[in-house]
C-alpha positions as CSV (number, residue, x, y, z in Angstrom):
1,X,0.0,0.0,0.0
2,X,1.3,3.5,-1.0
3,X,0.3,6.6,0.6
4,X,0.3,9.8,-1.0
5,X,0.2,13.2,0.9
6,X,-0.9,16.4,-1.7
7,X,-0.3,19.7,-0.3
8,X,-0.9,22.9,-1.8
9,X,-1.3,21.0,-5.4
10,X,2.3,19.5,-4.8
11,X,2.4,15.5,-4.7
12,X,4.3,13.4,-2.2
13,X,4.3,9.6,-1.9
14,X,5.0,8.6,2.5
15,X,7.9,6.4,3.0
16,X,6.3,3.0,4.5
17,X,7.3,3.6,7.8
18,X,5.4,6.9,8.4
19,X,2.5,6.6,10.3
20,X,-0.1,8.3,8.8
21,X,-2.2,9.0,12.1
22,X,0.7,10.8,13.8
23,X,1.1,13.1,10.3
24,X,-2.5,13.8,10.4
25,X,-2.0,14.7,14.0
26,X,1.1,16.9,13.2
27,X,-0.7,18.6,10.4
28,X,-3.9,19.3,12.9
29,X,-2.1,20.8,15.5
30,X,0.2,23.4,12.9
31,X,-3.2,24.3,11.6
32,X,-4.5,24.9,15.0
33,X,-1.6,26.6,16.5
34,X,0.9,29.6,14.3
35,X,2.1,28.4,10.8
36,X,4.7,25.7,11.3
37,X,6.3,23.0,9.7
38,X,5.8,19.7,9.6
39,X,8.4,17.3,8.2
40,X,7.9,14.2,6.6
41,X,9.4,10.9,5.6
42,X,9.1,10.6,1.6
43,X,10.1,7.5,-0.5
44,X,13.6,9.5,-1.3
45,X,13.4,12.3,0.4
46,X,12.8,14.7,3.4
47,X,10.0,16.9,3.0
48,X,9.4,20.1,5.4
49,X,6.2,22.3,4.9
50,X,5.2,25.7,6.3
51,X,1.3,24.3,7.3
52,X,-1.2,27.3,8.4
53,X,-4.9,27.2,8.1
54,X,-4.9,27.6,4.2
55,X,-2.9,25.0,3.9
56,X,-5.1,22.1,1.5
57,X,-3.9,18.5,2.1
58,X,-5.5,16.0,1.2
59,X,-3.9,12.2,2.1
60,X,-4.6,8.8,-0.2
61,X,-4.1,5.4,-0.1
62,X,-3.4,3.1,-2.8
63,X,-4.3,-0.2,-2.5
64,X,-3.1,-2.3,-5.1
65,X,-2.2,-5.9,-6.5
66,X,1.3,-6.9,-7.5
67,X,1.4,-9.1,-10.2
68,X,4.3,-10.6,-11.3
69,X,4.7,-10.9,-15.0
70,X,4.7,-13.7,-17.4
71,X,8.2,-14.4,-18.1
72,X,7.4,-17.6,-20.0
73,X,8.1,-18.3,-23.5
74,X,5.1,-17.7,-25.9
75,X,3.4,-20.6,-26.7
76,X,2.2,-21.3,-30.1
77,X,-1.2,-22.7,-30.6
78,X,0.2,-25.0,-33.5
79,X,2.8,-26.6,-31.5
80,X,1.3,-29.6,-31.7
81,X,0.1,-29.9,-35.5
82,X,2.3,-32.2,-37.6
83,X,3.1,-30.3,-40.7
């Protein structure tokens, strides 16, 4: 599962480890209090934003499926046929 943080318009996918509820909480309280940043763990990077009231974030997670890909030779459907 990825989880993406947008703020202000600008995209950032959350490292695994960074638990979501304690950003949420982070982002909460520099909203409440005077502007402050609020630094995050990205993927491959270190991200620090200046969060105030105007501030738009909006946070995402994508659920998805790995699939492995077929690595096998094709097959052909006259394989078998005797020519």
């Amino acid at each position: 599962m990825w989880t993406q943080i947008e703020i202000d318009n600008r995209h950032y996918f959350l490292h695994a480890d960074q638990d979501v509820d304690i950003v949420k909480s982070m982002i909460e309280a520099a909203v409440v209090a005077a502007p402050a940043f609020v630094t995050l763990t990205g993927v491959e990077q270190t991200i620090s934003v200046l969060v105030q009231p105007t501030t738009r974030v909006v946070i995402a997670h994508d659920h998805y499926t790995h699939v492995e890909p077929d690595v096998s030779p094709p097959v052909s459907p006259y394989e078998d046929w005797e020519f």
